[in-house]
KOLFIVEX-439412 format. One line per 4 residues: number of its first residue (from 1); their letters; for each residue y, z, x of C-alpha. Coordinates in Angstrom, 1 decimal, always signed. Layout:
# residues N
NUM	a	Y/Z/X; ...
This chain:
# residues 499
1	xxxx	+81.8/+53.7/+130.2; +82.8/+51.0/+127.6; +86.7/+50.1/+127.9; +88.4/+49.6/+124.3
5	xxxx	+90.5/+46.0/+124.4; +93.1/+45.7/+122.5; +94.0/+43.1/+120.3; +96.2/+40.5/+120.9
9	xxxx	+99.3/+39.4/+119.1; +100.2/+36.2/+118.0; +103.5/+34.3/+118.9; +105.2/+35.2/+115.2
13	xxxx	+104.1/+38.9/+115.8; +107.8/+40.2/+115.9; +108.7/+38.6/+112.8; +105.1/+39.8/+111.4
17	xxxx	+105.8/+43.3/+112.3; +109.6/+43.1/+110.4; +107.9/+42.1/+107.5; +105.3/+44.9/+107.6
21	xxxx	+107.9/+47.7/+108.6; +109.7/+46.6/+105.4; +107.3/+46.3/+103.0; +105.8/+49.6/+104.2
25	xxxx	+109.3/+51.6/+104.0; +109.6/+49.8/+100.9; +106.1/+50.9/+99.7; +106.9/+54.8/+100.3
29	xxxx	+109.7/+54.7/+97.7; +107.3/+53.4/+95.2; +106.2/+55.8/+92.0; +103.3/+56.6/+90.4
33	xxxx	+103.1/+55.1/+86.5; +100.7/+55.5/+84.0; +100.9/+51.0/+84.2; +97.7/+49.8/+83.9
37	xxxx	+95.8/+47.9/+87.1; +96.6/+44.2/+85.9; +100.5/+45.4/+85.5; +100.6/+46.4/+89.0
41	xxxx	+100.4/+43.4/+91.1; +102.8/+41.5/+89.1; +105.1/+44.8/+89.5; +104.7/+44.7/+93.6
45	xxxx	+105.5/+41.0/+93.3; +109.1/+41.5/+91.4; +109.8/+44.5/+93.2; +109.2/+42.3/+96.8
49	xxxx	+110.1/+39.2/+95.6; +114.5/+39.7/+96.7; +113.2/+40.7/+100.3; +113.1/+38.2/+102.7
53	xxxx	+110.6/+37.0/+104.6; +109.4/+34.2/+106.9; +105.7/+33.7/+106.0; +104.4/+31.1/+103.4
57	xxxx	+104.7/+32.2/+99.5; +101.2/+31.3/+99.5; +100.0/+33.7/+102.6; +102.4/+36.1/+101.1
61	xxxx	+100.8/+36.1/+97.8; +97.1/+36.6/+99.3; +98.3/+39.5/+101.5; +99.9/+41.0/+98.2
65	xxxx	+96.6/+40.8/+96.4; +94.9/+42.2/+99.0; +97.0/+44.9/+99.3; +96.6/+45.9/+95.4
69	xxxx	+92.6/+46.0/+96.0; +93.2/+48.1/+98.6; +95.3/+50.6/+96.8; +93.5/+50.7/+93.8
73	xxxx	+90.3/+51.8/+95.7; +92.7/+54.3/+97.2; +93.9/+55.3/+93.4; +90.3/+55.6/+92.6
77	xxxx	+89.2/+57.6/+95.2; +92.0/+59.8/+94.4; +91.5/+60.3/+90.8; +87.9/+60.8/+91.5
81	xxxx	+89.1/+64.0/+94.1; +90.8/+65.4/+91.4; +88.0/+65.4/+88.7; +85.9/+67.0/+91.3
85	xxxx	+88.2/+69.7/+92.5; +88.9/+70.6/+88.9; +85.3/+70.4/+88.6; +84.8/+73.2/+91.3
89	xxxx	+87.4/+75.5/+90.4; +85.7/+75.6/+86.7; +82.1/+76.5/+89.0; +84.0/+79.0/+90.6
93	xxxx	+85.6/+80.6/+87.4; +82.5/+80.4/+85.6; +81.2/+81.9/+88.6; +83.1/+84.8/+89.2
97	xxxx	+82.9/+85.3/+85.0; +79.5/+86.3/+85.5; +79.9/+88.0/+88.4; +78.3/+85.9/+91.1
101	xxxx	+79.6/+85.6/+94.4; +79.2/+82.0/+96.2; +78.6/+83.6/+99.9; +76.4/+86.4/+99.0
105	xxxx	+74.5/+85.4/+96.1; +71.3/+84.1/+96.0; +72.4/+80.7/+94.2; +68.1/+80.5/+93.3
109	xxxx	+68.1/+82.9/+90.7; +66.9/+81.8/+87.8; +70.1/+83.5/+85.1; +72.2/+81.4/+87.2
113	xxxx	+70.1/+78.2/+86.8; +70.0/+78.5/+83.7; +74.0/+79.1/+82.7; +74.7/+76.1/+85.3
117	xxxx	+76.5/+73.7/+83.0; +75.3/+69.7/+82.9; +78.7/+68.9/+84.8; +77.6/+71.7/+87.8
121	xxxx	+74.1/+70.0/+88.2; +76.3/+66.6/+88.1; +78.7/+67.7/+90.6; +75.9/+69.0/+92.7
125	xxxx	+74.2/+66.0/+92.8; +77.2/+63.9/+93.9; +78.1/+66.2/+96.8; +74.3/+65.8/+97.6
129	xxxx	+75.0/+62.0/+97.9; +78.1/+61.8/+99.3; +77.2/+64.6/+102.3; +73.2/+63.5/+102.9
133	xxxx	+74.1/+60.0/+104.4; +76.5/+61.5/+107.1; +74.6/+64.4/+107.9; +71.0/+63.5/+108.4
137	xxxx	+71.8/+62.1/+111.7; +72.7/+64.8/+113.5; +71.1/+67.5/+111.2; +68.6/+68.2/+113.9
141	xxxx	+71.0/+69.2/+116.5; +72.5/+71.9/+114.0; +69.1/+73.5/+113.2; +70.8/+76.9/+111.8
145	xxxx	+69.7/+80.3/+114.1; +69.9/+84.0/+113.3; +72.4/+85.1/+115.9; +74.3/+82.5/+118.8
149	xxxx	+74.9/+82.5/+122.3; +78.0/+84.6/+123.5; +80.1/+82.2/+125.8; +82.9/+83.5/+128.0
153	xxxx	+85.5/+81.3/+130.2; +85.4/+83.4/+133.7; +87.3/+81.6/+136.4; +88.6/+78.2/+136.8
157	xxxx	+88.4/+76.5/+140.5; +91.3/+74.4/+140.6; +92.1/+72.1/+144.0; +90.6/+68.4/+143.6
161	xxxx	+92.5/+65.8/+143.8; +90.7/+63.7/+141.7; +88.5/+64.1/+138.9; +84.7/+66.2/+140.1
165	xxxx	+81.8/+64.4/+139.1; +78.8/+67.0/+140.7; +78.9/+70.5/+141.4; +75.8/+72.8/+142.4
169	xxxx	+76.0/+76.3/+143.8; +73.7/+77.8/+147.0; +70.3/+78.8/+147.1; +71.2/+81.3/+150.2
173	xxxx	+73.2/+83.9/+150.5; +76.5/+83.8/+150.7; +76.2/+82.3/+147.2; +79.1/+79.7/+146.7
177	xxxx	+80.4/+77.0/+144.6; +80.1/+73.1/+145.6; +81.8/+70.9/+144.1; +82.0/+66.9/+144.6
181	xxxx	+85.0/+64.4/+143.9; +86.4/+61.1/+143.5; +89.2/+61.8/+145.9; +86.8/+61.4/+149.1
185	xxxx	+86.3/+64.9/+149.6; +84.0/+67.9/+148.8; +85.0/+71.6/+148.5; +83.0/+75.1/+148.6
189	xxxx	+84.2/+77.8/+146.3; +84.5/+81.5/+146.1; +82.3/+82.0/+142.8; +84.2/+85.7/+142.2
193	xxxx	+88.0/+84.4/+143.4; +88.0/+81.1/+142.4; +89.7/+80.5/+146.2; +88.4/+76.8/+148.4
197	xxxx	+86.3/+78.4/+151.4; +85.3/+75.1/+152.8; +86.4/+71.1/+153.0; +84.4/+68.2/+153.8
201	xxxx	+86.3/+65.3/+154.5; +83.9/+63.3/+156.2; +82.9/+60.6/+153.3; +85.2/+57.4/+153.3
205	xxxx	+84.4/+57.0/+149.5; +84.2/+59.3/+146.2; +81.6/+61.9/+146.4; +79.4/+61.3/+143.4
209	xxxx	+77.2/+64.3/+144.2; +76.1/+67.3/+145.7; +73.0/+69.2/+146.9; +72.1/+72.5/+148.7
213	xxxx	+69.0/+73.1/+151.3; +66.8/+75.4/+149.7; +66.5/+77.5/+152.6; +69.5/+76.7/+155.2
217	xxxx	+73.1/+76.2/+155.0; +73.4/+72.4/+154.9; +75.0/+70.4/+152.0; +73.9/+66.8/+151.1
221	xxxx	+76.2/+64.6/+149.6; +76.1/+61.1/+148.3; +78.9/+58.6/+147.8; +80.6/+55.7/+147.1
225	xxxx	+80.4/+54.8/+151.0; +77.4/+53.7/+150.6; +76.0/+56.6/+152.6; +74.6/+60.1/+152.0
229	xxxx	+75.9/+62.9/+154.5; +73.5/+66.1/+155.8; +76.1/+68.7/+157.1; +76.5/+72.2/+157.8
233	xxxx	+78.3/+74.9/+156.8; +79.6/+78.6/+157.3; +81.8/+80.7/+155.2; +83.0/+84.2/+154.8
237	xxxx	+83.5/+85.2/+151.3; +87.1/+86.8/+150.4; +87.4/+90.3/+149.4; +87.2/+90.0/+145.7
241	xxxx	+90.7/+90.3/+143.4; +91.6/+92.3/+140.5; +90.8/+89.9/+137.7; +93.9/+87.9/+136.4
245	xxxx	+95.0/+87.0/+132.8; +93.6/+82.9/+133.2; +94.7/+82.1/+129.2; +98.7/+83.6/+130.5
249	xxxx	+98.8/+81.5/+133.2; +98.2/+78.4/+131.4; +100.3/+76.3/+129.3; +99.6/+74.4/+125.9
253	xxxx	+100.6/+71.2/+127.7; +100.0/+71.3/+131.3; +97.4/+68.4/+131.8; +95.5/+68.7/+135.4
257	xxxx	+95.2/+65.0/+135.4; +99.0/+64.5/+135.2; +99.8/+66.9/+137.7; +101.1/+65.6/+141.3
261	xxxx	+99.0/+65.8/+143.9; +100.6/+68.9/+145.9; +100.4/+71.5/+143.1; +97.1/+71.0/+142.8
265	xxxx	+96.7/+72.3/+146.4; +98.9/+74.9/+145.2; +95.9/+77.6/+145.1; +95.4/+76.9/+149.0
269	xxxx	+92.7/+74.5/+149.2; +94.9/+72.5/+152.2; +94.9/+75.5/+154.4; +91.1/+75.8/+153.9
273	xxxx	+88.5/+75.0/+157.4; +87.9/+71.4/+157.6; +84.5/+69.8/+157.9; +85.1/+65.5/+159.4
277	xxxx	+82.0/+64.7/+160.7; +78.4/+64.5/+159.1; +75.2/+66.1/+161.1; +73.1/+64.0/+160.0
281	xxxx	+74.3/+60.0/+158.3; +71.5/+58.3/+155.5; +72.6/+54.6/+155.5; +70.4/+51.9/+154.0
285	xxxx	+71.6/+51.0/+150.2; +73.8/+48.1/+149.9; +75.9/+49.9/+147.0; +77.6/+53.1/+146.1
289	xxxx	+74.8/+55.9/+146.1; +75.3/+58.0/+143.0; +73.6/+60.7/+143.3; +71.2/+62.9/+146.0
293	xxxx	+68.7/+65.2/+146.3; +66.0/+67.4/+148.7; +62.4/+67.5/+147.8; +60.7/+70.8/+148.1
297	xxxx	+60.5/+72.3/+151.5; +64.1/+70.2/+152.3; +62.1/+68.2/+155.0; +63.2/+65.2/+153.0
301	xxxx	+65.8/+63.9/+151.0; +65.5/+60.7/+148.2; +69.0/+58.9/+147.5; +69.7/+57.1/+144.0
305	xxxx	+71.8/+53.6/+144.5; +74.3/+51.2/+142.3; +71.6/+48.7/+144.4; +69.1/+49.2/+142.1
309	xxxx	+66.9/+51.2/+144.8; +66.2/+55.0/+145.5; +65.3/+55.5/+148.8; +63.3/+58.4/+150.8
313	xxxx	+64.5/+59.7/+154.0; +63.7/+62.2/+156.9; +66.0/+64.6/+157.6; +64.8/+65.1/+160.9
317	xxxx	+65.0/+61.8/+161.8; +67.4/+60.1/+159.5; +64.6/+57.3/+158.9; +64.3/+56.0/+156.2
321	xxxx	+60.6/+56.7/+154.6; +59.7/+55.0/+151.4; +62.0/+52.4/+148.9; +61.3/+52.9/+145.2
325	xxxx	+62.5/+49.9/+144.1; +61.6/+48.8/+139.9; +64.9/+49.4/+138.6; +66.4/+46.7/+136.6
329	xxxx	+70.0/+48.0/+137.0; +71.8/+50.1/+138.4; +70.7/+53.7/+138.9; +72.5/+56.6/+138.0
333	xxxx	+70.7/+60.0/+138.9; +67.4/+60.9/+141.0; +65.9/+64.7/+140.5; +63.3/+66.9/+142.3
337	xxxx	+60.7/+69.2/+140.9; +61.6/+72.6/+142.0; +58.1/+73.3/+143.8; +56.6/+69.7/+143.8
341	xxxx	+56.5/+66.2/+145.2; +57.9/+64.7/+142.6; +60.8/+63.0/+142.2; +62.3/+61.7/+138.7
345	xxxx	+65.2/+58.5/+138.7; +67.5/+57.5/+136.3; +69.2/+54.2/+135.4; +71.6/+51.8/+133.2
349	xxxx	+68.6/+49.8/+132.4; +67.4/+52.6/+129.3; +64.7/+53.8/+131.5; +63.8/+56.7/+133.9
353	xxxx	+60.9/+57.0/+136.6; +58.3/+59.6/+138.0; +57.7/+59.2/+141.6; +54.5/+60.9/+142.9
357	xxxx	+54.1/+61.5/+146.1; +52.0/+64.9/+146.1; +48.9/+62.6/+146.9; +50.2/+60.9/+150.9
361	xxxx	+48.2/+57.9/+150.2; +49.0/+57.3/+147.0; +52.5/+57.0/+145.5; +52.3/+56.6/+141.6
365	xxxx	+54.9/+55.6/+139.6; +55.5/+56.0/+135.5; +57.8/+54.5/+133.7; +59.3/+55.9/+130.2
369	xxxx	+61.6/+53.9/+127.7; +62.6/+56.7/+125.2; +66.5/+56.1/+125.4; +68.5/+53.0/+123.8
373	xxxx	+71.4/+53.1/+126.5; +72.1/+54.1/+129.9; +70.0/+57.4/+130.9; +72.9/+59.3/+132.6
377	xxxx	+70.7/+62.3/+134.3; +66.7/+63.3/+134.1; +65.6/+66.9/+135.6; +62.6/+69.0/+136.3
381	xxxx	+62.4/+72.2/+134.4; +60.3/+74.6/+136.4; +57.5/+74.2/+133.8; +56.1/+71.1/+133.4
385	xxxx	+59.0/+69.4/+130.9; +60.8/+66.6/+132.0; +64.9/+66.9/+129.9; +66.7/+63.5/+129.6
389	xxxx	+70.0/+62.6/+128.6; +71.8/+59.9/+128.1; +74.7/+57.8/+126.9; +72.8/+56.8/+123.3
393	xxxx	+74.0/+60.2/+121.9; +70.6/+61.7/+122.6; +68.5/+64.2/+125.1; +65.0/+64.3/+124.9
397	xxxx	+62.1/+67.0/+126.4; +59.0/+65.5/+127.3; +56.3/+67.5/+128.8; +54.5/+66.1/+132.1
401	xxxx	+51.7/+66.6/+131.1; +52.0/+64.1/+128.1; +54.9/+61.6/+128.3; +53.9/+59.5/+125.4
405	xxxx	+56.4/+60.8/+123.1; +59.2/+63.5/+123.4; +58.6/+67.1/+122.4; +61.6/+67.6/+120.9
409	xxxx	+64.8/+65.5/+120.5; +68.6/+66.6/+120.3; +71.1/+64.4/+118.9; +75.0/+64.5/+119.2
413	xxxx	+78.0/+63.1/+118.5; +79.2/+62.0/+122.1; +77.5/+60.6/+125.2; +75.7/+62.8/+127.0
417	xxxx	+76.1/+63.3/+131.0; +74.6/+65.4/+133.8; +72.8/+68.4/+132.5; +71.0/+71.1/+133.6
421	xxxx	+68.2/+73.8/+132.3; +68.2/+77.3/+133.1; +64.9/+78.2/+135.2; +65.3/+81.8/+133.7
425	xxxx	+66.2/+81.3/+130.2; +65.4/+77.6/+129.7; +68.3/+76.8/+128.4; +70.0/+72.8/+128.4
429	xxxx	+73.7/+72.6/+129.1; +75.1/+69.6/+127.8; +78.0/+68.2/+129.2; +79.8/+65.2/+126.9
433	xxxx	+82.4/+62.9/+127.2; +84.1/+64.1/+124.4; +85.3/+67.5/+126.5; +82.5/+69.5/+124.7
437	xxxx	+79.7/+71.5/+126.3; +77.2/+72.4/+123.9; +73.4/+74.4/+124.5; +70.2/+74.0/+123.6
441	xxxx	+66.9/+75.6/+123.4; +64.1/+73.8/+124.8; +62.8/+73.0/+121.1; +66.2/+71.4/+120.3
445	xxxx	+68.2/+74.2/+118.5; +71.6/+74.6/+119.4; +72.4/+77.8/+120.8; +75.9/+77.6/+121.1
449	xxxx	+79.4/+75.5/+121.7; +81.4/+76.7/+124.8; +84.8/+77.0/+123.8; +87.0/+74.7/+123.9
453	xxxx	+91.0/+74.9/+123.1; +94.8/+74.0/+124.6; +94.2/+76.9/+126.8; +90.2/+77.3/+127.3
457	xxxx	+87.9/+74.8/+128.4; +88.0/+71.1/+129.7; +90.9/+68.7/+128.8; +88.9/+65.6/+130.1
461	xxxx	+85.5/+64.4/+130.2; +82.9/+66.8/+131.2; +80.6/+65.4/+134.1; +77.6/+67.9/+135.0
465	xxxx	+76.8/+71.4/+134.2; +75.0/+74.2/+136.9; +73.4/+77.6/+135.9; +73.5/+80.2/+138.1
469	xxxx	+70.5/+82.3/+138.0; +72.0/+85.0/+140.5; +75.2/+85.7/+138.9; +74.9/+87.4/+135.3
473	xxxx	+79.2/+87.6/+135.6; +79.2/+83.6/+136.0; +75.8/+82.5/+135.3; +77.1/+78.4/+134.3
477	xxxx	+79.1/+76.0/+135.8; +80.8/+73.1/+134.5; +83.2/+70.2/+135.8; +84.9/+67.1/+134.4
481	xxxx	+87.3/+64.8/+135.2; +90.6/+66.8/+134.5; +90.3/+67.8/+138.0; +88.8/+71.8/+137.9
485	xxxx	+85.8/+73.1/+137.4; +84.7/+76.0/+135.0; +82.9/+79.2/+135.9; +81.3/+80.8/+132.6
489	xxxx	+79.4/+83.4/+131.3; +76.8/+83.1/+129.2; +75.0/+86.2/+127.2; +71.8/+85.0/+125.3
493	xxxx	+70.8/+87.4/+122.8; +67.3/+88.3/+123.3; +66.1/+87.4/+119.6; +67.3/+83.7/+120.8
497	xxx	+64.7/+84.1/+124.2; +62.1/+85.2/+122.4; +62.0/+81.5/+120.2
């Protein structure tokens, strides 16, 4: 992510600072007059002139100028805030005069038109103007819907010690919660208690990812090590709790980033069983592998690397298969198709590939440039649509069958990181880096924003989003880098399926 530098102060900056702390107390005191804009600059100047003040009369004289324009465009925009509110509250008498309501009349209607006054059609206009320029960026992320996604905060799975980058939950029974993080160490949850089951400590690096076998109880997980590690696992869920008030329990300021280390082990996670050692070790990439996956059947895995290269292994044998090198940077996700041999990467370099390798003699490989930054994450759906997102402020569905040109394109106000579709209801969680999670349809209409406040929802960044499909009670996941991770429910009307 792009660091912010700030800027750097000169060697007179202390006396510079004086001068500005006085000339802005001095500035608050200041009256409005009905003095006319050539009288005020020569006013500031007499009013300034007994202070004193180490800078040049000259440099001083410039800045004073400057500072005129500057509040006379503020005057102006003021006086022109005014005229309009006074504008609107004469629409709204002349409004209610007639008996029209602003919310529930039809604003079309022709007796309406026709009373509008020439200052309304005015005013109408300007708000046109002033509004049209901001919105039409974004205006097809906030396609307006009949009826919105319900969105409930369930549990919160609180233990890392570090901010979580991956989570995924189990394809076999028992069904539990994995999540991956930057301090070294990997943890399986109790979905219904929110209690750590399981540790894996066996990664000498951050664990940017996790995996489950499709049809065993092995995890895969990739890290900063430079290695991806296959190992196995066996839990006992807990006897579920009487639900607990989770919005009483928290406070407005507690910040999970903040916190020492031991309280957030408070929950137990350090008296959960300990995994140290890996069954099976995947090391060939000379950088930090981001991110790992099985292809169908789990016979074979494919790692994504900082070194540019995504690499096929076999799990049997820990050999390493095939290097899908073409990258021109760093890469930053890889993906399976649910029920095919194909494997989609992503990278920094604007770009993400399609691997084919249904065909054994023949390993194709496509290329598509539809982003303008870093793609952060590409994933199957289990149709034949291809959902990108990335840091450009943008996701984009592509169908496989014709990856030309994107079917449909969101755009938002923050980066975009790891999502996720629903295989049931087709559904795009969208996790951002400004703490929001927001869904889509797979025609680009927002569904719904998950809520998000000093007591609900993520206080940092939000990494990578997981649906459930076998748990209607806590059918999404989420995790970010305030350390916890989010179980939600999510109730999609059926008039919203249907489109």
């Amino acid at each position: 992510k792009p660091c912010r530098v700030m800027p750097v102060e000169s060697g007179n900056s202390a006396a510079a600072r004086q001068v500005k702390q006085k000339r802005k107390s001095h500035s608050l005191s200041i009256r409005r007059t009905n003095s006319t804009e050539q009288d005020r600059p020569g006013m500031q100047r007499d009013m300034l002139e007994g202070q004193d003040s180490k800078l040049p009369m000259a440099l001083r004289s410039n800045l004073l100028d400057l500072f005129g324009q500057i509040e006379r465009e503020f005057e102006n925009l003021y006086i022109e805030n005014l005229e309009l509110r006074r504008e609107i509250e004469s629409l709204n008498e002349r409004l209610a005069g007639e008996g029209q309501t602003v919310d529930g009349g039809d604003l079309s209607k022709g007796a309406l038109k026709t009373k509008a006054s020439h200052s309304t059609s005015q005013l109408s206009q300007k708000l046109k103007t002033t509004y049209k320029a901001s919105t039409s960026k974004i205006v097809s992320s906030f396609k307006a819907t009949t009826s919105r996604a319900v969105c409930q905060l369930v549990k919160e799975y609180v233990g890392h010690r570090d901010g979580i980058w991956d989570l995924a939950v189990t394809r076999v029974q028992p069904l539990v919660l994995g999540t991956a993080s930057a301090d070294h160490c990997s943890m399986l949850w109790s979905i219904e208690t929110g209690k750590c089951l399981l540790k894996y400590a066996g990664h000498a690096g951050s664990v940017n990812s996790i995996k489950f076998h499709p049809t065993e109880q092995m995890a895969l997980t990739a890290s900063g090590d430079q290695t991806a590690h296959i190992w196995r696992y066996m839990v006992q869920l807990p006897l579920p709790q009487p639900p607990a008030d989770i919005s009483a329990s928290l406070d407005d300021d507690v910040d999970f980033s903040d916190k020492d280390e031991a309280d957030g082990e408070a929950d137990g996670p350090s008296e959960c069983p300990t995994i140290r050692v890996a069954t099976t070790t995947l090391k060939s990439h000379q950088g930090v592998v981001i991110a790992a996956d099985w292809l169908v059947g789990g016979k074979q895995v494919v790692t994504a690397s900082w070194d540019r290269a995504a690499n096929l292994y076999d799990v049997e044998t820990s050999e390493l298969v095939h290097t899908l090198t073409g990258h021109d940077q760093e890469l930053t996700h890889c993906c399976t198709h649910p029920t095919q041999r194909l494997v989609v990467t992503s990278s920094r370099d604007t770009t993400f590939r399609l691997w084919d390798f249904r065909d054994p003699s023949i390993h194709s490989v496509n290329v598509f440039q539809g982003h303008t930054d870093t793609v952060t994450s590409a994933v199957f759906t289990v149709g034949d649509n291809v959902v990108s997102g990335s840091d450009d402020r943008t996701v984009k569905v592509w169908d496989l069958k014709n990856m030309r040109s994107p079917i449909a394109t969101i755009r938002t106000d923050s980066a975009v990181n790891r999502i996720s579709v629903s295989a049931n209801q087709r559904i795009i969680a969208l996790p951002h880096d400004n703490r929001q999670v927001r869904l889509f349809d797979m025609n680009g209409v927002r569904l719904a924003r998950l809520p998000r406040s000093n007591r609900q929802g993520h206080r940092r960044m939000v990494c990578c989003s997981a649906w459930n499909e076998e748990n209607q009670a806590c059918n999404l996941f989420t995790c970010g880098f305030d350390r916890q991770a989010i179980g939600w429910n999510i109730n999609i009307p059926a008039l919203l399926q249907e489109k």
